[in-house]
LOVEX-905021 format. One line per field, with one value per residue (C-alpha): residue in three letters; chain; x, y, z; residue number from 1. Coordinates in steps of 0.001 Angstrom, whole numbers, plus 500000, padded with zeros to 6 digits. Each point is the difference from the previous one (the first is absolute). Example, Ala and Ser with C-alpha at 12.3 -4.5 7.8 and 13.67 -1.06 7.14 Angstrom:
BEGIN
type = c(ALA,SER)
mol = c(A,A)
x = c(512300,501370)
y = c(495500,503440)
z = c(507800,499340)
seq = c(1,2)
***
This chain:
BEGIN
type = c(UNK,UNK,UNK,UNK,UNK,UNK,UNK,UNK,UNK,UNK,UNK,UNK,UNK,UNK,UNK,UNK,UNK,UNK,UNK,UNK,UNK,UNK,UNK,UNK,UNK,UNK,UNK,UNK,UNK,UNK,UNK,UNK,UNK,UNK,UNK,UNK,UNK,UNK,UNK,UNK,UNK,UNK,UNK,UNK,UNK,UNK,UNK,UNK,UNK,UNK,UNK,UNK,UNK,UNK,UNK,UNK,UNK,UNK,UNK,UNK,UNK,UNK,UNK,UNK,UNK,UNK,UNK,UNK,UNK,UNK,UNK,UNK,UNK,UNK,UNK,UNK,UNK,UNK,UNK,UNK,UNK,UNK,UNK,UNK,UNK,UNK,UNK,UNK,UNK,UNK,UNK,UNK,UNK,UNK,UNK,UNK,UNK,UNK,UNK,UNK,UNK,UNK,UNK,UNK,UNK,UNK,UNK,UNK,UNK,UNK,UNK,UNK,UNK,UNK,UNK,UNK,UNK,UNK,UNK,UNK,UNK,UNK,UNK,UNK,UNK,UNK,UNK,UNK,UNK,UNK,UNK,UNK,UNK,UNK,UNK,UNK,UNK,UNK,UNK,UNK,UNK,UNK,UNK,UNK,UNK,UNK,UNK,UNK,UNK,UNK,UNK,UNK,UNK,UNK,UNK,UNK,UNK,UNK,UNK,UNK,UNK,UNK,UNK,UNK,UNK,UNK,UNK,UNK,UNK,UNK,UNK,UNK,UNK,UNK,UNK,UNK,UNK,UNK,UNK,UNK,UNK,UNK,UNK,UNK,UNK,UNK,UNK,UNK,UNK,UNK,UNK,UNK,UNK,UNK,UNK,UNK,UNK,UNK,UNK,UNK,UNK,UNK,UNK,UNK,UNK,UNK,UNK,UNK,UNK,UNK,UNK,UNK,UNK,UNK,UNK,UNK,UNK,UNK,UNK,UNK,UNK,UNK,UNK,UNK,UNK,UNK,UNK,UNK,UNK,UNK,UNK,UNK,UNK)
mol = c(A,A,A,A,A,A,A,A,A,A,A,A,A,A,A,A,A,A,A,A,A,A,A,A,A,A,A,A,A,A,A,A,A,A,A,A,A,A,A,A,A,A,A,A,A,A,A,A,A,A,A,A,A,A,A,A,A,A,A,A,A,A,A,A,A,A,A,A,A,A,A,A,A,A,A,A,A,A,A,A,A,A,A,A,A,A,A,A,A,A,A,A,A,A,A,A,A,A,A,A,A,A,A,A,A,A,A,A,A,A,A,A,A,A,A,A,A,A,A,A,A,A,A,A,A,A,A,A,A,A,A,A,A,A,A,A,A,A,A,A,A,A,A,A,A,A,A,A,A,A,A,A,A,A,A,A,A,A,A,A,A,A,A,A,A,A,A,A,A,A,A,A,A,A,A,A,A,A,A,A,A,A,A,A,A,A,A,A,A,A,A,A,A,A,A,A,A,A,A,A,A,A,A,A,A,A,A,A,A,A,A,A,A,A,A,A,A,A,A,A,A,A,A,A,A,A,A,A,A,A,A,A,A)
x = c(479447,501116,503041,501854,502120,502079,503357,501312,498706,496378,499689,501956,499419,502485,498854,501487,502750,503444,501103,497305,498795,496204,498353,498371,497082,499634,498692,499744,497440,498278,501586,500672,503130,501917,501409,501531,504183,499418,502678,502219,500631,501197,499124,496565,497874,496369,499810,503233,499952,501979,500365,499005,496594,498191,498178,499547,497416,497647,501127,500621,503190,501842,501309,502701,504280,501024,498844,496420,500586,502908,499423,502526,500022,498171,497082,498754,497079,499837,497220,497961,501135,499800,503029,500805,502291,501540,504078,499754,502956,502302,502689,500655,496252,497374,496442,500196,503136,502090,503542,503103,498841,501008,496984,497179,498741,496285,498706,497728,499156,497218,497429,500997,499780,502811,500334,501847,502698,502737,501572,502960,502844,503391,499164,496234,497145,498387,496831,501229,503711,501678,502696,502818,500322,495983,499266,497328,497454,497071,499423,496806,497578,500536,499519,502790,499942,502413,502694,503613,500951,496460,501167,503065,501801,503408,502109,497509,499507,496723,497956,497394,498781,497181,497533,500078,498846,502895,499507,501925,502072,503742,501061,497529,502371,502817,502037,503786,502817,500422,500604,502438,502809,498816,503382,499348,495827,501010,502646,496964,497062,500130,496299,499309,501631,498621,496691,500974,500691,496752,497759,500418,500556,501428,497494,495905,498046,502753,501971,497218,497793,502941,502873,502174,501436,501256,503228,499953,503750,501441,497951,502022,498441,499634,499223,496809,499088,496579,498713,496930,498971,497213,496785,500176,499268)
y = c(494796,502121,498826,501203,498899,497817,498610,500025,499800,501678,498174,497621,498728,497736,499242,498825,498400,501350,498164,500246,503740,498491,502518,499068,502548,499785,503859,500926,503178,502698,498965,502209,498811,501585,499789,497243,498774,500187,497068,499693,503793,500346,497910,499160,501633,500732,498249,497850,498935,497020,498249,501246,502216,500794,503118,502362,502372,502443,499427,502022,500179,501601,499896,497258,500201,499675,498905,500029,497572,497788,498774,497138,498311,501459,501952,500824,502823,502187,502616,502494,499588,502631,499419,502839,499492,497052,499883,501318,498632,499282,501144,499224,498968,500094,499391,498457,497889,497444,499402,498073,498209,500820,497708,501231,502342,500782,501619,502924,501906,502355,502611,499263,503024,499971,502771,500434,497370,502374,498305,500174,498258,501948,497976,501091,498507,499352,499853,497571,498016,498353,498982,498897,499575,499102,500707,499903,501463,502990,501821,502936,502270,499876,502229,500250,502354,500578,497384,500146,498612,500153,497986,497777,497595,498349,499288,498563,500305,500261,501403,502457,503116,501840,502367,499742,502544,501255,502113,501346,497167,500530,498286,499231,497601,498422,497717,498720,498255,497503,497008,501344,498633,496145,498096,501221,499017,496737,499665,501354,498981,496550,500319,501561,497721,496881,501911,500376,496445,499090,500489,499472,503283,499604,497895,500705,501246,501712,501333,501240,501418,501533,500331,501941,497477,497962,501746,501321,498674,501499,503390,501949,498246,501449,503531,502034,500281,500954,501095,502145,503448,501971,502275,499692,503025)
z = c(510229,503038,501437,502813,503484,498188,500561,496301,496631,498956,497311,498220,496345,497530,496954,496440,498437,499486,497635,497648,500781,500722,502301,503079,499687,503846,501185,504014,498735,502079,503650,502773,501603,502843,503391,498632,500518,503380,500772,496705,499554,497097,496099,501463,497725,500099,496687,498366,496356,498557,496706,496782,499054,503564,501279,502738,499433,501735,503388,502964,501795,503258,503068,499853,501131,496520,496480,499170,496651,498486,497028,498433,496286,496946,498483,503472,499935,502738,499666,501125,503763,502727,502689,502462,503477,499142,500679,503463,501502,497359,497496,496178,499553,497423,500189,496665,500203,498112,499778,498285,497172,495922,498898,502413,496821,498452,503413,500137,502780,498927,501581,503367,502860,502244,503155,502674,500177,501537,503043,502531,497687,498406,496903,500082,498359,496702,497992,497247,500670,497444,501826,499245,496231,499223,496357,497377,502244,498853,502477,499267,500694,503874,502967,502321,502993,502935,499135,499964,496679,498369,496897,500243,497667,501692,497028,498392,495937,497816,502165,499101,502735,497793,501234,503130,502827,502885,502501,503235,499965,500320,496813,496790,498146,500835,497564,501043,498515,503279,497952,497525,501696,498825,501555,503226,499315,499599,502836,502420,498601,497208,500416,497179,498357,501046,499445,496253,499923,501267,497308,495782,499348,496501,499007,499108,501440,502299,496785,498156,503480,501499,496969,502258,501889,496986,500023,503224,501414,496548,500345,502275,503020,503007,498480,499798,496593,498119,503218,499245,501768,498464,500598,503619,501644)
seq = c(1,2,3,4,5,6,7,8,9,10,11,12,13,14,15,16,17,18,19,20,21,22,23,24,25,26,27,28,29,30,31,32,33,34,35,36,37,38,39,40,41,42,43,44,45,46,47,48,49,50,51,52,53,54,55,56,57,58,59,60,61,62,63,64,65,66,67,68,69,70,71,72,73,74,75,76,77,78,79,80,81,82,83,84,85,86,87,88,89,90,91,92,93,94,95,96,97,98,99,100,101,102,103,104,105,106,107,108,109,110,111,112,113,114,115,116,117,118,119,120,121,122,123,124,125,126,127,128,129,130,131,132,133,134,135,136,137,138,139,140,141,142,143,144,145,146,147,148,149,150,151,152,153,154,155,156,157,158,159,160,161,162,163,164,165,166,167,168,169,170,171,172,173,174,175,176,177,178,179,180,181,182,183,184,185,186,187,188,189,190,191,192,193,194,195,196,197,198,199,200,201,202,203,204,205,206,207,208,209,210,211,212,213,214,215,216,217,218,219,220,221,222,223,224,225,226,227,228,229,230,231,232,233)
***
């Protein structure tokens, strides 16, 4: 499809059950979306994933305010896309985005070609954002050029950056300790807890898919551990 003028969303699939971890399979493939947020400015997407096990793949993205995809839930594939001039007008942006969730784990963003994202923020802008404390994510073999933060992981833990391309951007990988202090997490933000709370995550197939977050409020939470930085050049 070729979509463009719109107010918000591109395109908008959820798919799958939570609970169970049964994908949706739903795949928005080989679009060309852009002009596109031209009303809601900012988390209008050209394409937003939801659920468990959906795919973006092969599609063409620019010329949008902020975000060109948010992606929310598990084993999400996002592949093999080509975004350039997206986060125009905003700061502490990623194309790729997702934030504040410990169980939103077993996405991979893959292959994708990302250019040109740097815009008029302090924060700047990203090529993948993890934001705040987003784990269990691979992240590889991408092409990032002209971003801020090319690579960037929020607190997060268990997430993978592998062989990935950066170049003339002002930071390749970025990895903080935002979370760390977990008392004041909670006082600000009981989110993440009600998040946790939200799906059987000591049980199967949550335990043995993602064993993790079995022990997660006993394993120094809030801290960035087994994060994973290697053969990126």
């Amino acid at each position: 499809c070729d979509i463009h003028d719109v107010g918000s969303f591109g395109i908008s699939l959820t798919g799958g059950d939570r609970q169970s971890l049964t994908p949706g399979g739903h795949t928005a493939l080989n679009n060309h979306v852009y002009c596109f947020a031209r009303l809601q400015r900012t988390y209008a997407g050209a394409v937003h994933l939801n659920g468990v096990g959906n795919r973006a793949a092969h599609n063409l993205i620019h010329d949008a305010p902020h975000l060109a995809m948010e992606f929310i839930g598990n084993d999400h594939l996002i592949e093999y896309n080509h975004i350039h001039h997206v986060a125009q007008e905003t700061g502490d942006v990623g194309a790729l985005y997702t934030g504040r969730d410990w169980t939103a784990r077993g996405n991979v963003i893959r292959y994708n070609f990302m250019h040109d994202l740097l815009e008029p923020g302090v924060v700047g802008s990203m090529g993948v954002y993890l934001d705040d404390c987003i784990c269990g994510t691979e992240v590889y073999g991408n092409v990032i050029h002209k971003a801020t933060y090319a690579l960037h992981s929020g607190g997060g833990r268990d997430n993978i950056f592998r062989n990935n391309i950066v170049t003339e951007s002002k930071h390749a990988v970025h990895i903080d300790t935002r979370c760390a202090d977990i008392d004041v997490v909670r006082e600000k933000m009981p989110i993440y807890w009600d998040r946790l709370e939200a799906v059987p995550y000591r049980q199967p197939p949550w335990s043995e898919r993602y064993p993790e977050l079995v022990n997660i409020l006993d394993d120094d939470l809030g801290m960035p551990k087994r994060n994973v930085v290697e053969r990126n050049v």
